[in-house]
N, C-alpha and C positions, 0 to 999 in steps of 0.2 A: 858087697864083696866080703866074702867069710862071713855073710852077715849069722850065720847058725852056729860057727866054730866057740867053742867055749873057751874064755880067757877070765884070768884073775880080773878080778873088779877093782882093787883097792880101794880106795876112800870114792868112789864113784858108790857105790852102796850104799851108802849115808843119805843117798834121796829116798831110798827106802825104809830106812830108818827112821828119818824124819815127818815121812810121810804117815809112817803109820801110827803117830803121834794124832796127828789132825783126823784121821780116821777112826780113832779110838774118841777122838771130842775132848784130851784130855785137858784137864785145867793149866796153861799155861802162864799162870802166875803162882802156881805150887810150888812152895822152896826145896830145891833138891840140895842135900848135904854132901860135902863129894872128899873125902878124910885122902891121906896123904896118899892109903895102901892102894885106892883107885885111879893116881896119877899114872900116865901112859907116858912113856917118850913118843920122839917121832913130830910131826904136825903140830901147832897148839900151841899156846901159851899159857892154861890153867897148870899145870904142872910143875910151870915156873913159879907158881905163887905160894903165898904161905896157907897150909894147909890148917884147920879145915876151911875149905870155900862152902859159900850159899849162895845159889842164885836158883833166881824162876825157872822153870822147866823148857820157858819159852825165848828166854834168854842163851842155855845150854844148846837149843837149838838152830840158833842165828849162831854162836859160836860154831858148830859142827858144819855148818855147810859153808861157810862164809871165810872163817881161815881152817876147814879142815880140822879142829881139834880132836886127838884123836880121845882125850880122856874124857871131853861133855860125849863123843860119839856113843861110847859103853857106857854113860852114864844114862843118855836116851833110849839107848837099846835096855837096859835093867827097866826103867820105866814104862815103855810098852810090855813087856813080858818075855824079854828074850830074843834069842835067832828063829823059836817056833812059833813064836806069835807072828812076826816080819813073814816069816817063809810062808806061814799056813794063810798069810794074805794075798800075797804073790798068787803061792798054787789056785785061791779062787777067783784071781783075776786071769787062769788061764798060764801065767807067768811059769812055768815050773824047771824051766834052766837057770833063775835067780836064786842062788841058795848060800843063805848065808851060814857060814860051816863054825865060828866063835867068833866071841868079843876080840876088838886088836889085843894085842900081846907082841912082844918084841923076843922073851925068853919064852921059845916053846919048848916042850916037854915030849917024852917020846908018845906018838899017837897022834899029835896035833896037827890037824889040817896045814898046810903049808900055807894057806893064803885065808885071809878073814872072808873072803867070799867069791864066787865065780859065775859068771853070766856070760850070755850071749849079745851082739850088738841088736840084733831085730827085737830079743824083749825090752833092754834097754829101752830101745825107742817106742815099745806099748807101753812102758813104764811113764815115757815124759808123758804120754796123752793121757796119763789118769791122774797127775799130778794135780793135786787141790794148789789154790792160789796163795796158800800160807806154806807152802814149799818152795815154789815158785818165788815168791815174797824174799825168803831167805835164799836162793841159791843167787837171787837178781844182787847181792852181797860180797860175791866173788869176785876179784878184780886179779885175780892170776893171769896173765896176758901172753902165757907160754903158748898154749896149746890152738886151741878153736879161735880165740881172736886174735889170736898171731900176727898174721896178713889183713886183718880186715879193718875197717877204718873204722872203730869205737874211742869212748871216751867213758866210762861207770863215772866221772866227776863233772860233766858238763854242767849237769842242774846245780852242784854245791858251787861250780865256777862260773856259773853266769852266762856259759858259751854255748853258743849252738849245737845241738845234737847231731852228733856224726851220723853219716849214714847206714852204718848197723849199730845194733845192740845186742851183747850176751849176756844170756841167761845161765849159767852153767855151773859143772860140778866136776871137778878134778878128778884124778889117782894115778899117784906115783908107787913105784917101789923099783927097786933094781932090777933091771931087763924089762920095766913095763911104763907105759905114762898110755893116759885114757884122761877122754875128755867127752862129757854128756850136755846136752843142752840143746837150748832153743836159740837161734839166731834170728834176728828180726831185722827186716827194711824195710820201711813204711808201715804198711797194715800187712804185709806178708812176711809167712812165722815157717822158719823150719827147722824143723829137729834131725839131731843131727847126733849120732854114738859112731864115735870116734876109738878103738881099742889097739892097743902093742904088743906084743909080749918077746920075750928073747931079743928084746935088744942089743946090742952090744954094745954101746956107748955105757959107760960107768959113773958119766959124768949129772953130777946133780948143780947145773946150769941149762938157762932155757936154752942151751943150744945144743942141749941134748940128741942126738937124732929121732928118736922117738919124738918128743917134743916137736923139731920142725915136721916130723911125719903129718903129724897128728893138724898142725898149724896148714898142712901144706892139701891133706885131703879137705880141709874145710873148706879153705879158699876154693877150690874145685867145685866144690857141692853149691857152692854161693852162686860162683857165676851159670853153674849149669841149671839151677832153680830157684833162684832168687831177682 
């Protein structure tokens, strides 16, 4: 459904990001320096901390996907080589409605793209099947339970609690902002896996609680897609 219409991606972009980290082979025990001037608002916790921080490259990366931060996010993206390095991957996967247009930024400037990136939901979904297993790895990190696992019986702490494993599992990758909530990933039941891009945009709810209506949209198409292919 709309699956060609183009929509803000938000922080759902970050698999791309991240991805193209593992694709490039880079060394993910590299210390990245990250000074005060690169703290981002928004998602995150680095930004809260005393600057300057050090951490592995691979570290920055399980923070980015896993709560979202948006300042390891631009610090991942400088490491690959930018939005043209990401995009020019994309376009040779075929990808070429995935374009990431700048690093997050809160104060834009005149000129400034209005949204850090915009996609469609069909590439989204040629995006999860290219997805290497150290993406995959870290977005399995996610425990956001707003959107895609909303309705669906999970548990991301069953193995730390000792308790039996629900009957699905999410894989997933968030994005919020006002008027929009998107949710990307794989949902699993048994040995059967489906991916699933989930997009919003012109919400009208303002409200930043999972009872967002974009949020139950997004929670309430999943449920759908489960029982009708799962």
């Amino acid at each position: 459904h709309n699956a060609d219409v183009v929509f803000p991606t938000e922080s759902c972009i970050k698999i791309a990001i991240v991805e193209e980290i593992f694709q490039q082979e880079l060394n993910l025990a590299q210390p990245v320096t990250i000074s005060a001037d690169d703290f981002v608002g928004g998602s995150g916790v680095l930004a809260t901390l005393t600057a300057p921080v050090t951490l592995p490259l691979g570290d920055l990366a399980t923070l980015t996907l896993s709560i979202s931060d948006n300042t390891t996010s631009n610090a991942c993206l400088r490491a690959v080589g930018g939005p043209d390095a990401v995009n020019a991957r994309l376009c040779g996967w075929g990808l070429t409605q995935i374009t990431i247009h700048r690093p997050i930024k809160f104060a834009l400037e005149p000129g400034d793209p209005p949204h850090t990136a915009t996609g469609t939901p069909a590439e989204f979904l040629a995006l999860l099947g290219k997805l290497s297993e150290g993406t995959r790895a870290k977005m399995a990190l996610c425990t956001d339970s707003a959107m895609l696992p909303r309705y669906l019986s999970v548990n991301p702490y069953a193995t730390d609690l000792k308790v039996d494993t629900p009957p699905y599992t999410v894989v997933h990758k968030t994005g919020a902002v006002e008027g929009v909530r998107n949710d990307v990933g794989y949902v699993r039941q048994g040995k059967n896996e489906l991916c699933v891009a989930v997009f919003t945009k012109n919400v009208p709810d303002p409200r930043w609680t999972p009872e967002n209506l974009g949020s139950i949209a997004v929670g309430q198409a999943t449920e759908w897609l489960c029982k009708r292919f799962l």
